[in-house]
N, CA and C of each residue as an Amber inpcrd file, in Angstrom:
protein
   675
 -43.8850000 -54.0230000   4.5070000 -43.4520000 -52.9490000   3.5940000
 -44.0350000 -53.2430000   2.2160000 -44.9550000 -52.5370000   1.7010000
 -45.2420000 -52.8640000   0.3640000 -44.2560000 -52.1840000  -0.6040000
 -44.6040000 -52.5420000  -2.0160000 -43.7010000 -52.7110000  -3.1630000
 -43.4180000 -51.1300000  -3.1910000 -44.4330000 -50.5630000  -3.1110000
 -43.4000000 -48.9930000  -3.4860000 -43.0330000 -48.0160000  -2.8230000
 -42.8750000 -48.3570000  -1.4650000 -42.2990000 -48.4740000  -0.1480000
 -40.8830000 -48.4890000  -0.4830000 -40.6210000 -50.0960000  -0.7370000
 -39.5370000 -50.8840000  -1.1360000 -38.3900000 -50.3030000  -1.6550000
 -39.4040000 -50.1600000  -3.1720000 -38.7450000 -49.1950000  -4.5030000
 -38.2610000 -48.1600000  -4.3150000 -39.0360000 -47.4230000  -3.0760000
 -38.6030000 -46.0920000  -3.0670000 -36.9970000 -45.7890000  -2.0180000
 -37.4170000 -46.9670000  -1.4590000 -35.5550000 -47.1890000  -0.2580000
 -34.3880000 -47.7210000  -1.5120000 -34.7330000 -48.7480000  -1.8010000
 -33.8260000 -48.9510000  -3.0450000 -33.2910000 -48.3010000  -4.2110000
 -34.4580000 -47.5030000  -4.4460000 -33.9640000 -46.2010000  -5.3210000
 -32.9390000 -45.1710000  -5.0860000 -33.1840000 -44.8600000  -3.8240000
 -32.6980000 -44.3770000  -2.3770000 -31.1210000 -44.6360000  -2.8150000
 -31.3950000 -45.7970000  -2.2180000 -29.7610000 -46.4310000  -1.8770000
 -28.7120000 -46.5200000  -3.2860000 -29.4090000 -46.6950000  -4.1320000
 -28.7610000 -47.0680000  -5.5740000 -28.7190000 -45.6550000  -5.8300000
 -29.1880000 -44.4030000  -6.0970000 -28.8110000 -43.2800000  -6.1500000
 -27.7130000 -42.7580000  -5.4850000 -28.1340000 -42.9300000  -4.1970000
 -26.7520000 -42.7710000  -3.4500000 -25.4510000 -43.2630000  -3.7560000
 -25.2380000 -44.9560000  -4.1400000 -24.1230000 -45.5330000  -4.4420000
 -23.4290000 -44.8340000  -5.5940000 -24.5770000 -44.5600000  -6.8910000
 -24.3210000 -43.8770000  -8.0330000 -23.7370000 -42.5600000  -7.6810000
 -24.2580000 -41.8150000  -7.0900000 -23.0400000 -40.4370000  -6.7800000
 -22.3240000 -40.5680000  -6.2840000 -21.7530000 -41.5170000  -5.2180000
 -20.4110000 -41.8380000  -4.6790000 -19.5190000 -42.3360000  -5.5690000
 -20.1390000 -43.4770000  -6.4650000 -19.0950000 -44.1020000  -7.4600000
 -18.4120000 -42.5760000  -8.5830000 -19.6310000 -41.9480000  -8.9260000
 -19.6260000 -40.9250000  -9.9880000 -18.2870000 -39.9350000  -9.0770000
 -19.0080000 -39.5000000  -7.8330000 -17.3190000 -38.4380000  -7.2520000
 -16.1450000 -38.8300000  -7.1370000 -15.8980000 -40.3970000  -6.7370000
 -15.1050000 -40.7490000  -7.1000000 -14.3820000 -40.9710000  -7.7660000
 -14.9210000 -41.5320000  -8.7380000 -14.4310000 -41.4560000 -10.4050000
 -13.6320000 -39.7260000 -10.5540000 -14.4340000 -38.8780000 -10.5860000
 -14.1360000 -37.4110000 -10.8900000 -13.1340000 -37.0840000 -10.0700000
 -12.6450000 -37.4450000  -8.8870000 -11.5320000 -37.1710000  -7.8600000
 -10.5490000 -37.9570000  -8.7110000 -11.0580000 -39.1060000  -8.8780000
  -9.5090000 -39.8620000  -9.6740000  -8.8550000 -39.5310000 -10.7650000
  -9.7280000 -39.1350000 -11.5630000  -9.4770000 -38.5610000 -12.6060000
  -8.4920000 -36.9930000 -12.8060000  -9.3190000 -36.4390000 -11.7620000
  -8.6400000 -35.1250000 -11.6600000  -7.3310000 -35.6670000 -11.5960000
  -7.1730000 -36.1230000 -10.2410000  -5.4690000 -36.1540000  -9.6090000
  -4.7200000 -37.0980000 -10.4670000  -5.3760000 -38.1490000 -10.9210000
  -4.0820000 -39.0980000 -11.5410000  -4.7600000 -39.4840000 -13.3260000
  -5.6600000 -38.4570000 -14.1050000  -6.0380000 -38.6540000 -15.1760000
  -6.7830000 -40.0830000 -15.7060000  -6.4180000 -40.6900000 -17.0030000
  -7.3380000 -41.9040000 -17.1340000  -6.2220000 -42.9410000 -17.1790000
  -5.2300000 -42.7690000 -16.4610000  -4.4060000 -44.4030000 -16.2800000
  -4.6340000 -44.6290000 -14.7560000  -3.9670000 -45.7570000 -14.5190000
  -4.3090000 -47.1390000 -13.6210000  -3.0400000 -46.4550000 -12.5820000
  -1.7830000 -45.6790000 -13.2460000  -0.8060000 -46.0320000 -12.2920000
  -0.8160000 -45.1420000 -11.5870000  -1.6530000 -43.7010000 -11.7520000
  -1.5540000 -42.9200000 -11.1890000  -0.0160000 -41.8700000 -10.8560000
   0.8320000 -41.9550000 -11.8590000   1.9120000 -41.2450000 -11.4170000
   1.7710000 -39.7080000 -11.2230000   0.7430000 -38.8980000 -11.0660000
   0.7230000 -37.6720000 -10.7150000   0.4150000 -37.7290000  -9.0330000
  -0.0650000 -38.9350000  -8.8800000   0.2190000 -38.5950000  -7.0200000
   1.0000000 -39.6220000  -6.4250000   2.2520000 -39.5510000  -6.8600000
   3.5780000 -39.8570000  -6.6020000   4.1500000 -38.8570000  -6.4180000
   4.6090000 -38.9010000  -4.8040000   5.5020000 -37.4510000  -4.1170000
   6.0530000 -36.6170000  -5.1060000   6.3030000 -35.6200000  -4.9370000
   7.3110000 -34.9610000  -6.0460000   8.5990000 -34.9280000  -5.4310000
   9.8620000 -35.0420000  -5.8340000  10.9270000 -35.2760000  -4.9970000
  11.7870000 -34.1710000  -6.4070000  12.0880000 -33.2050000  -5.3940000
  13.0140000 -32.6420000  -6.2280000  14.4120000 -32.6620000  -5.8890000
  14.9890000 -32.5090000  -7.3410000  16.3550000 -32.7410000  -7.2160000
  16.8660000 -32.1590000  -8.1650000  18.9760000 -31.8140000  -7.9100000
  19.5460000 -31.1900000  -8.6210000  20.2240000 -32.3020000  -9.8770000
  20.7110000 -30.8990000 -10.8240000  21.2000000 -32.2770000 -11.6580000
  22.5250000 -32.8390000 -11.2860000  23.5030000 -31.8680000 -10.0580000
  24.5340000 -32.2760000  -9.7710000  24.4470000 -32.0610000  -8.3680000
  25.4080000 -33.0700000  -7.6930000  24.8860000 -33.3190000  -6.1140000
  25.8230000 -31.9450000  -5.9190000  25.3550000 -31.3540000  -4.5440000
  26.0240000 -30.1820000  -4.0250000  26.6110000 -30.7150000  -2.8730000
  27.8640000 -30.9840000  -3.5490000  29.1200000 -31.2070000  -2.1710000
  29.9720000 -29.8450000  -1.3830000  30.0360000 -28.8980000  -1.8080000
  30.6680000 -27.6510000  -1.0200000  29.2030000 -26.8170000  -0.8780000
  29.3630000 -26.8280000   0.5670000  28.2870000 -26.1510000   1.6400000
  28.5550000 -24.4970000   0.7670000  27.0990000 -23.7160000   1.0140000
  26.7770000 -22.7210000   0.0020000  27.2650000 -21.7960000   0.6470000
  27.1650000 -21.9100000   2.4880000  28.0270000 -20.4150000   3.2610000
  29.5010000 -20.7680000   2.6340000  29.9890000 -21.6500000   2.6000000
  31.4410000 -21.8310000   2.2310000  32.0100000 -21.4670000   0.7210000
  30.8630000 -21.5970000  -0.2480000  31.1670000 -21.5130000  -2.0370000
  30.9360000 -19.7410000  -1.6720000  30.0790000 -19.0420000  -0.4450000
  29.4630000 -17.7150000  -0.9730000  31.2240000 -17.0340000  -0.1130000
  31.6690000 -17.1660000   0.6910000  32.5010000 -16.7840000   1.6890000
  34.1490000 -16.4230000   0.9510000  34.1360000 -17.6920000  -0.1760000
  35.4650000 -17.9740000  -0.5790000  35.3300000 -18.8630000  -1.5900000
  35.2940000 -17.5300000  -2.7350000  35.0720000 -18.1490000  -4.2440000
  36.2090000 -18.9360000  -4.7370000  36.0830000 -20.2330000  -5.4860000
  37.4440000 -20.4920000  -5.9990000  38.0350000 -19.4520000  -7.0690000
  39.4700000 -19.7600000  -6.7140000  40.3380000 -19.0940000  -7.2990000
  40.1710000 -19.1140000  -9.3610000  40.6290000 -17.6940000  -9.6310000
  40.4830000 -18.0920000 -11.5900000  41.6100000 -19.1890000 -11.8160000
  41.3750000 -19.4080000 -13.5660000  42.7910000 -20.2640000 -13.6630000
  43.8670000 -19.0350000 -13.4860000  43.5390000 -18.1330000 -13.7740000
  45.1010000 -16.7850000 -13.5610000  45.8730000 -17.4700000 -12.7480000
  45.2250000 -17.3010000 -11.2040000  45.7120000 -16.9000000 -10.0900000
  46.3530000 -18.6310000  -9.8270000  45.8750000 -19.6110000 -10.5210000
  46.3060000 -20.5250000 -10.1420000  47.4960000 -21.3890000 -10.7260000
  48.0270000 -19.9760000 -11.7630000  49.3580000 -19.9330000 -12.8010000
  50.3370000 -18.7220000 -12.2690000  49.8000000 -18.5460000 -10.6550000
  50.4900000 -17.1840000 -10.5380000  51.3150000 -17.6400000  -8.7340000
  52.4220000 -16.8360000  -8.8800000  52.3210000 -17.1320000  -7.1650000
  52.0470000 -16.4880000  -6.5470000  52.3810000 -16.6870000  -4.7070000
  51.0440000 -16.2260000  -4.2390000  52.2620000 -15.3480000  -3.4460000
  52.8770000 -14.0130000  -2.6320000  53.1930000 -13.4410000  -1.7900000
  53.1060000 -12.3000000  -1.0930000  52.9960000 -11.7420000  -0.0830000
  52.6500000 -11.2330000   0.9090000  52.7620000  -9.3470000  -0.2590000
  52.4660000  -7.8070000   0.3040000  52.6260000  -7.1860000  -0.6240000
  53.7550000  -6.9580000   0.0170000  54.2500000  -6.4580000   1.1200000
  55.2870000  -5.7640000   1.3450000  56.4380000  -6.5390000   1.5960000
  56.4660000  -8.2240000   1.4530000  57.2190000  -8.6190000   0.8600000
  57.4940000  -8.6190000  -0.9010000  56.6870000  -8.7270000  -1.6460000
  56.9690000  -8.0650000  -3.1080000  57.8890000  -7.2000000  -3.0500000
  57.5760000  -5.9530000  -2.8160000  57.7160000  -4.8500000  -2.5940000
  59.7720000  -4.9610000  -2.0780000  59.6420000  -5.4250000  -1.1770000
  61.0840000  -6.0880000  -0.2030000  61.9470000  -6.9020000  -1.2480000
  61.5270000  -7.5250000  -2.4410000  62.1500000  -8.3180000  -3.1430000
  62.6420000  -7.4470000  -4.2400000  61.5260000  -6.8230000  -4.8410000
  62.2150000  -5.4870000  -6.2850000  63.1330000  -4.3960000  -5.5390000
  62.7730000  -3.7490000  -4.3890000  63.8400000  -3.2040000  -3.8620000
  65.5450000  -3.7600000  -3.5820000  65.1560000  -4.9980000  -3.0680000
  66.9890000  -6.0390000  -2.8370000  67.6570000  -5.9140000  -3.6210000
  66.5720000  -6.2240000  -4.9490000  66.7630000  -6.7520000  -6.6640000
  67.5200000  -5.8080000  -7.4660000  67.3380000  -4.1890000  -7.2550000
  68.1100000  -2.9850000  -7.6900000  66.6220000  -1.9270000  -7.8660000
  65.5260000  -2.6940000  -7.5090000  64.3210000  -1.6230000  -8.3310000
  63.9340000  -1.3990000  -9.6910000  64.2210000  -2.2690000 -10.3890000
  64.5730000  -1.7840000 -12.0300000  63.0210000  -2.2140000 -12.4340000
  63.0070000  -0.6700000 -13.3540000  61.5110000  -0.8740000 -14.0350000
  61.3910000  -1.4370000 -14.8900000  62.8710000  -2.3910000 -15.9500000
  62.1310000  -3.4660000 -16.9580000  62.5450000  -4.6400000 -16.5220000
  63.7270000  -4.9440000 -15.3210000  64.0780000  -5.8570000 -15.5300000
  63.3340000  -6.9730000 -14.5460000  63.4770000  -8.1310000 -14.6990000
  62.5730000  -9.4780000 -13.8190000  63.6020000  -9.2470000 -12.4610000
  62.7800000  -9.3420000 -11.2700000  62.9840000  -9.5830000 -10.2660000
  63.3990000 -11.0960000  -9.3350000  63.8510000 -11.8850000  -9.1840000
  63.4850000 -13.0280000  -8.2390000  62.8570000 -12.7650000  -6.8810000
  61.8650000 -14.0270000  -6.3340000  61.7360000 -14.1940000  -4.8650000
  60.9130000 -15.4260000  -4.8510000  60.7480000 -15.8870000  -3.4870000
  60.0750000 -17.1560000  -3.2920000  58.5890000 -16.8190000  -2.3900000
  57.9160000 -17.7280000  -3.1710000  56.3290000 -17.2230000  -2.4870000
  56.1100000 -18.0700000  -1.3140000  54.8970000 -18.0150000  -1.0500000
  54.6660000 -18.8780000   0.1460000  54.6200000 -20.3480000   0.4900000
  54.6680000 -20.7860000  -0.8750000  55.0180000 -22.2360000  -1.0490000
  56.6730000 -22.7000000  -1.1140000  57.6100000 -21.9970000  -1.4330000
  58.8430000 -22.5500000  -1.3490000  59.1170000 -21.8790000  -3.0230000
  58.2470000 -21.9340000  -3.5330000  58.9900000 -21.7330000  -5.1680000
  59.5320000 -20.8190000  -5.7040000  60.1730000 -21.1820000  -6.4930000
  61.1600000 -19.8230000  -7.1730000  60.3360000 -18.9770000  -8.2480000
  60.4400000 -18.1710000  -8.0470000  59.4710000 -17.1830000  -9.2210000
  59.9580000 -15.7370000  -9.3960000  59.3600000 -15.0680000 -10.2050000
  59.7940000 -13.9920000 -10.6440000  58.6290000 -12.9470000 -10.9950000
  59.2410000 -11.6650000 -10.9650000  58.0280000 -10.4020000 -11.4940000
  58.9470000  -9.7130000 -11.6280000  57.8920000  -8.7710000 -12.0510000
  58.7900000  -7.4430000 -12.9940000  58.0170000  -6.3520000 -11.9440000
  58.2480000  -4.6700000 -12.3570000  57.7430000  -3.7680000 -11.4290000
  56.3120000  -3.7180000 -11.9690000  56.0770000  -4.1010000 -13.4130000
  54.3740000  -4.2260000 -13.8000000  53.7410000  -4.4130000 -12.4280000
  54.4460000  -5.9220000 -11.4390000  53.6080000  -6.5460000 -10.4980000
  53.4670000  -5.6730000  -9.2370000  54.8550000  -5.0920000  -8.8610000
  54.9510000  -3.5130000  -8.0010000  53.5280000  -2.3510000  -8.5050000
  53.7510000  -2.1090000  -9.1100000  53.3880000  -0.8150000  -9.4210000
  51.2040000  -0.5230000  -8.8380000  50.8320000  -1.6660000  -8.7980000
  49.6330000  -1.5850000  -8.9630000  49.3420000  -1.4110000  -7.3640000
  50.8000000  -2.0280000  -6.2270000  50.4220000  -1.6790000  -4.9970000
  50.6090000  -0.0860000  -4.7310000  50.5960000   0.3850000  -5.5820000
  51.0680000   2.1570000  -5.0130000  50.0920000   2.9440000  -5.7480000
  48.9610000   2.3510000  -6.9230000  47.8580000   3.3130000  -7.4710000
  46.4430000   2.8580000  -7.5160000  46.4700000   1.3880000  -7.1970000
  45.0900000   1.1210000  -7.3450000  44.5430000   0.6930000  -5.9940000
  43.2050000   1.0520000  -5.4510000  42.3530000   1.1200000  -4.4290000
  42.1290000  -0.1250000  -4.5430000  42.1340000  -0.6320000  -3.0580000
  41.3660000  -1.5650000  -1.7370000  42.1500000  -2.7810000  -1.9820000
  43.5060000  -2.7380000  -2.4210000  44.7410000  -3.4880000  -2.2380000
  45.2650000  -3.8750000  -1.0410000  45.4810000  -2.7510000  -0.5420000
  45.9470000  -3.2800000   0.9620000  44.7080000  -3.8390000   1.8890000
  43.8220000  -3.0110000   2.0210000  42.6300000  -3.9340000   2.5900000
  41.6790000  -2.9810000   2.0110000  40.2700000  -3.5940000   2.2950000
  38.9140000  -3.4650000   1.1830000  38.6840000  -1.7500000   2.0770000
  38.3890000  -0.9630000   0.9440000  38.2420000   0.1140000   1.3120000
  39.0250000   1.0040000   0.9740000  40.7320000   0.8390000   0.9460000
  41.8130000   1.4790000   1.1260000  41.9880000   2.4050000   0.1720000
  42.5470000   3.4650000  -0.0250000  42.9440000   4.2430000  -1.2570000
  43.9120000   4.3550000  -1.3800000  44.1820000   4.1990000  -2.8700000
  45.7130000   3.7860000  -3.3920000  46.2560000   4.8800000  -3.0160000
  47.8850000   4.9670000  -2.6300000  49.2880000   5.5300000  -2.3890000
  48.7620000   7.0030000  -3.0190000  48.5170000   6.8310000  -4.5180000
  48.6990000   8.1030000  -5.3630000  48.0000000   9.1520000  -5.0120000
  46.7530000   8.7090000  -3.7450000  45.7730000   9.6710000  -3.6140000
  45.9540000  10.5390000  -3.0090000  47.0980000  10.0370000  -2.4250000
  48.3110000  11.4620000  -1.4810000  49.4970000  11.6940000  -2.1480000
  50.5730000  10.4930000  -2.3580000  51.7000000  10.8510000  -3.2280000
  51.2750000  10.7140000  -4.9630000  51.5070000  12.1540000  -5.4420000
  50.7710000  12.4790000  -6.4570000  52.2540000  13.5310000  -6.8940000
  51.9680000  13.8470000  -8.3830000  52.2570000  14.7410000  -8.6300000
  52.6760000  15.9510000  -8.4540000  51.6760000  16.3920000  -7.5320000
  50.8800000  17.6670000  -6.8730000  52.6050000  18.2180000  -5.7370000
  52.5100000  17.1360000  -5.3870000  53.7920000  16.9970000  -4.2820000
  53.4380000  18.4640000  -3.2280000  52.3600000  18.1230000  -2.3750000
  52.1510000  18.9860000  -1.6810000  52.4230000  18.4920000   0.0950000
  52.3390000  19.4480000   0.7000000  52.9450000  18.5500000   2.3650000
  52.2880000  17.3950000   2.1130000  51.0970000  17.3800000   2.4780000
  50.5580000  15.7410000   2.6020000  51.4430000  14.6340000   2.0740000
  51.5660000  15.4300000   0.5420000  52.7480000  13.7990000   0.2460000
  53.9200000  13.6560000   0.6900000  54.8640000  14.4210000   1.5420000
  55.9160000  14.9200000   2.0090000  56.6730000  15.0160000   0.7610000
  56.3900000  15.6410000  -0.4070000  57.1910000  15.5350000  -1.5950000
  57.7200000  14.5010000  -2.3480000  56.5140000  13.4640000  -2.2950000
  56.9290000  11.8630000  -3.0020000  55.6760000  11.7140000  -3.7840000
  56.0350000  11.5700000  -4.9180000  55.1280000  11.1950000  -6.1450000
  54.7850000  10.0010000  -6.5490000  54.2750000   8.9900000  -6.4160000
  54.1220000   7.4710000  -6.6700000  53.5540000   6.9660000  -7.7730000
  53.3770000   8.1860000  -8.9950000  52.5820000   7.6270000  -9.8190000
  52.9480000   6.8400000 -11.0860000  54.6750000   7.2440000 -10.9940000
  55.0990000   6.3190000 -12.1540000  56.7410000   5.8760000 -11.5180000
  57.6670000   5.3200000 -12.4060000  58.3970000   4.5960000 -12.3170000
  59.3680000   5.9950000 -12.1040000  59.7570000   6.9820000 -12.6830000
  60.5500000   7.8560000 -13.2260000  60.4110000   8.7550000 -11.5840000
  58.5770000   9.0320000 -11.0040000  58.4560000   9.6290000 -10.2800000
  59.0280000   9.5580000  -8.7540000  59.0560000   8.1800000  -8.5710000
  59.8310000   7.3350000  -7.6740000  61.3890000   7.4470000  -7.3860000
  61.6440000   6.9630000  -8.5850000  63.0450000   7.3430000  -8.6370000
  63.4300000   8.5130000  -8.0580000  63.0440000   9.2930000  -8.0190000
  63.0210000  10.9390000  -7.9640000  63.3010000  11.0580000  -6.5010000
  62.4120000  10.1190000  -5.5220000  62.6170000   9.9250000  -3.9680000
  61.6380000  11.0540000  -3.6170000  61.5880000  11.7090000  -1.9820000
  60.9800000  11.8470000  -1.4880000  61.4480000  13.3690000  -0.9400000
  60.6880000  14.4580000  -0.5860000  61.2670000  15.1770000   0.3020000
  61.3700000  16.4390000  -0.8620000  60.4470000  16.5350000  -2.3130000
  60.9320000  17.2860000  -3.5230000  60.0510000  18.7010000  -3.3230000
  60.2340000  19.1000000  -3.5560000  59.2210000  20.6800000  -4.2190000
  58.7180000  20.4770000  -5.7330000  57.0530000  21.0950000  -5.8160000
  56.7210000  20.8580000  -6.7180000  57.3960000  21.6180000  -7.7850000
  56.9270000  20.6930000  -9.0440000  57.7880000  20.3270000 -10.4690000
  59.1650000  20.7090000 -10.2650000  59.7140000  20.4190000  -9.3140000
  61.2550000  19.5820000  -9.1860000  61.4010000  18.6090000  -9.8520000
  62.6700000  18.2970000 -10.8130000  63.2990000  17.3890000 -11.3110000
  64.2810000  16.6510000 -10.8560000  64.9070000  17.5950000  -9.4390000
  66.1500000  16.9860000  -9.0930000  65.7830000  16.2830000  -8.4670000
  66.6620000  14.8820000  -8.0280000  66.2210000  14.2300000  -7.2700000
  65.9540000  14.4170000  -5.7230000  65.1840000  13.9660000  -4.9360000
  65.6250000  14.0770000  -3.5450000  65.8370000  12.8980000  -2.6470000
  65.3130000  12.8240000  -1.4200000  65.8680000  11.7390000  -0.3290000
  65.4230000  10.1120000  -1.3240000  66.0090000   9.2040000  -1.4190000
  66.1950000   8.1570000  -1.8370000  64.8480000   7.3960000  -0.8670000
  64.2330000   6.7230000  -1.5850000  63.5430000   6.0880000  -0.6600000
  63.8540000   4.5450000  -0.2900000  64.3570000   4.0370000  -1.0190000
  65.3080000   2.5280000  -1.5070000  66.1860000   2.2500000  -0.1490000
  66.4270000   3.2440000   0.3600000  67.8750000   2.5730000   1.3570000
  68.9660000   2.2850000   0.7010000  69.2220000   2.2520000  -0.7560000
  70.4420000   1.9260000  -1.0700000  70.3980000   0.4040000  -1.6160000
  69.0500000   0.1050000  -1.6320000  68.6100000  -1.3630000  -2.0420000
  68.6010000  -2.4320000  -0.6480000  68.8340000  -1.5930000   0.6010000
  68.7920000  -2.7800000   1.9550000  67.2090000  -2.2510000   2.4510000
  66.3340000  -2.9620000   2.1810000  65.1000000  -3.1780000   2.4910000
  65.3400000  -2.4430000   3.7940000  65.5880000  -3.0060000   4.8580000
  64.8630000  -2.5130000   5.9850000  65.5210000  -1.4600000   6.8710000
  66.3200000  -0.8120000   5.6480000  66.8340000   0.6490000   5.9880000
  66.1220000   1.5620000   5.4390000  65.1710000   1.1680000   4.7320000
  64.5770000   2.1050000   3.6280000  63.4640000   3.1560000   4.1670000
  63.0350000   4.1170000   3.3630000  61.7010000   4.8040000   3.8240000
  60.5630000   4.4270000   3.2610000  60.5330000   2.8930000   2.7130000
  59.3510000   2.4300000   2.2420000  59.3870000   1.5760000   3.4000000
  60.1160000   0.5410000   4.1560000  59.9530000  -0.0760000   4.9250000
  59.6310000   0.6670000   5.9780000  60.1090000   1.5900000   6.2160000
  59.3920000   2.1240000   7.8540000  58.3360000   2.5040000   7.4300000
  57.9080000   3.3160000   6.4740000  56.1170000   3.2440000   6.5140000
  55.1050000   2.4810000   6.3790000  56.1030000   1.3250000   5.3380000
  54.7850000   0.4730000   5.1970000  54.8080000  -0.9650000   5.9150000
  55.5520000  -1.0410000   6.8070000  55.7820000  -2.1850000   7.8370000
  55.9620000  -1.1130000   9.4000000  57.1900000  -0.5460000   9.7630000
  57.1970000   0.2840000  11.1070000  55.7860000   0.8260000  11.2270000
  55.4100000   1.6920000  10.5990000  53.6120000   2.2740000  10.6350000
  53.2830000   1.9210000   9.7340000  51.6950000   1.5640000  10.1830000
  50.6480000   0.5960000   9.5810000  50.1550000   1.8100000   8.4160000
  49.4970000   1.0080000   7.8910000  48.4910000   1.9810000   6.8980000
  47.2770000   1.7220000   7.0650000  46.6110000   3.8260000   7.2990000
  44.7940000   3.7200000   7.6430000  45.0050000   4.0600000   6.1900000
  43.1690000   4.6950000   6.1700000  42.5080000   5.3590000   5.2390000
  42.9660000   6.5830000   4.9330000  43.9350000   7.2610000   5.9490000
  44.1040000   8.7970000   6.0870000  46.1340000   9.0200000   5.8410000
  46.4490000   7.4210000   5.9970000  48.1500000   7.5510000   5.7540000
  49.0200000   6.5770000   6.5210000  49.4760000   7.0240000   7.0960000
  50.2910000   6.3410000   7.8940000  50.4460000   6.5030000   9.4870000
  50.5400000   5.4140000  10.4010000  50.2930000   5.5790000  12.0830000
  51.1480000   4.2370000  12.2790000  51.6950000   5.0360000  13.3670000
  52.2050000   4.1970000  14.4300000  51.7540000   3.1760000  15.3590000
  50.9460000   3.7270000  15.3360000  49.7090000   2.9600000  16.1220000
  48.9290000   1.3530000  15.1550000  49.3100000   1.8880000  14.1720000
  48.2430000   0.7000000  13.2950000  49.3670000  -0.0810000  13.2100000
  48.9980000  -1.6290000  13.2510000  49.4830000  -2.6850000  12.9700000
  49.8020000  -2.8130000  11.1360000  50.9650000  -3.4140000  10.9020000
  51.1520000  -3.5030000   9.5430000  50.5820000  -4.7830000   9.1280000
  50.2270000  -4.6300000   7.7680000  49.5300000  -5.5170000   6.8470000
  50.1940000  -5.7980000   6.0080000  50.1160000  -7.2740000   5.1360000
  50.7150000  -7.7510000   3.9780000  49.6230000  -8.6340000   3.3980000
  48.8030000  -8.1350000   2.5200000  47.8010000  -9.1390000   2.0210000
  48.2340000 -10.0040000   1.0070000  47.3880000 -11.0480000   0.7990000
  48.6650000 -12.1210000  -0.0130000  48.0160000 -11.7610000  -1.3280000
  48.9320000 -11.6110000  -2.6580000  48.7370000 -11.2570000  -3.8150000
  49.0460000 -12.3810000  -4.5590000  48.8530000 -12.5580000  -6.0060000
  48.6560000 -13.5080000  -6.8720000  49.5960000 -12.9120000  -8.2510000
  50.4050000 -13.0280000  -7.9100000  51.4660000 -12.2780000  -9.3370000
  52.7000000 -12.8950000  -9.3620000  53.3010000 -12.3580000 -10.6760000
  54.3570000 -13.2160000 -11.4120000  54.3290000 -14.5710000 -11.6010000
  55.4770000 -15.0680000 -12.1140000  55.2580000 -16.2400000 -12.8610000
  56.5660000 -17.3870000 -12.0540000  56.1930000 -18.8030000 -11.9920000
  57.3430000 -19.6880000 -11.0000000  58.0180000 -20.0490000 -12.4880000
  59.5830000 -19.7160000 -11.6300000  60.6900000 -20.1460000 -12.5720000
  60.5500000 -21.4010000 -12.9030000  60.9880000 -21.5900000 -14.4320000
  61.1430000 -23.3320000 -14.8980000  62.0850000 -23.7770000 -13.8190000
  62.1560000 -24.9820000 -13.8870000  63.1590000 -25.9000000 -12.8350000
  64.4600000 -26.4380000 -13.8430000  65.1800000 -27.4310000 -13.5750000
  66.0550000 -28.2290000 -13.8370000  65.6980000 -29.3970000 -15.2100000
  64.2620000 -29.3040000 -15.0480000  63.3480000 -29.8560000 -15.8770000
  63.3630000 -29.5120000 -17.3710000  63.4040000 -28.0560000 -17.3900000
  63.0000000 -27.9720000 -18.4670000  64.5010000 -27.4160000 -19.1580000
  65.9940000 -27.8380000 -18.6550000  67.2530000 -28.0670000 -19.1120000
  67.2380000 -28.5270000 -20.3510000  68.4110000 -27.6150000 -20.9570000
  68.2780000 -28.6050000 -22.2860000  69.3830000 -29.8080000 -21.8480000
  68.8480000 -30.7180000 -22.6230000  69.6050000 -32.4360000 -22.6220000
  70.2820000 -32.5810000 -23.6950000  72.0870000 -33.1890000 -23.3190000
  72.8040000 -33.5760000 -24.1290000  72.7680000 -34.6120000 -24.4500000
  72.2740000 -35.3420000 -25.8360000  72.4920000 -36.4260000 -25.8310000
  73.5030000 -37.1640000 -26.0720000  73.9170000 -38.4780000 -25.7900000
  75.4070000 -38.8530000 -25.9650000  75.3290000 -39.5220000 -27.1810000
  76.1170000 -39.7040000 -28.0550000  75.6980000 -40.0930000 -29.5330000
  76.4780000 -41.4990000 -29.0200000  75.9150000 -42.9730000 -29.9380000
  76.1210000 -43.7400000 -29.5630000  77.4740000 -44.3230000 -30.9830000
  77.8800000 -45.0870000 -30.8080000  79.1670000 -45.3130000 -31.2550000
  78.2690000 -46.2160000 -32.7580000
């Protein structure tokens, strides 16, 4: 092999090495810049800033409760309902009953009143009481008005803008003589009123307030000699 033979393989080869070293370089650079440690091709591991312990079908299914509801007790509606009736019905005065925990608590008809006018109370969808017993007091409502405290009173069974009273709906204050209990426990409630056929509902509500205890007694103190 003469000399420029030689030169010309070696040139060869050293060119070659030189663009391998050179792409290399340029690959390294790209991905991990001009340090040694390379922390840009270190996995990326993502993470939250707080670990997620309640599964997300479970947080989306059944939101926690507000603080309200968790200063409130919890009972069924048409037991509510069963307790202001026992109680006399009175539109200012506090009611007693015990919720589903055992405790003593109390409401007023404020806590009544919202099961007889506001929609998807009894179950999602539903339309409140008033959307039939109204004012209007036409058959549909069988002559029972539900829209206020005064209208109630009034009972059931009236001709429109009648003042006098008519059929009592209370029972006389014994719940389960009443004509609120047979409709809204004896027949269930649809979308369209009341059936025999439908099973009754009591969805659990979040109202009134638990009586102080023994606790919060006032204390005699004994004066000491």
């Amino acid at each position: 092999m003469n000399d420029d033979t030689r030169r010309l393989v070696y040139g060869t080869i050293i060119a070659f090495l030189v663009f391998i070293t050179a792409w290399l370089g340029f690959v390294y650079i790209s991905a991990c810049g001009f340090t040694l440690t390379c922390i840009q091709g270190a996995p990326l591991v993502v993470r939250t800033p707080i670990p997620t312990l309640i599964p997300v079908r479970h947080s989306q299914e059944q939101p926690p409760a507000s603080a309200e509801e968790f200063n409130k007790c919890q009972i069924g509606a048409t037991d509510l309902i069963a307790a202001w009736v026992a109680a006399g019905n009175s539109e200012s005065d506090a009611f007693p009953f015990t919720d589903v925990n055992g405790q003593d608590c109390e409401a007023t008809f404020a806590d009544v009143q919202p099961l007889f006018v506001e929609n998807s109370i009894w179950f999602p969808g539903s339309l409140g009481c008033t959307s039939c017993h109204n004012a209007d007091l036409t058959d549909r409502s069988a002559g029972l008005d539900l829209s206020s405290y005064e209208a109630i009173s009034l009972g059931t069974r009236r001709v429109a803008e009648a003042t006098s009273p008519g059929t009592d709906i209370f029972g006389g204050g014994e719940w389960e003589n009443s004509l609120l209990y047979e409709f809204l426990v004896t027949h269930g409630l649809t979308t369209q009123g009341h059936s025999p056929d439908v099973e009754p509902i009591n969805p659990l509500l979040y109202v009134g307030q638990a009586v102080a205890g023994d606790a919060d007694a006032e204390v005699t103190a004994t004066p000491t000699p």
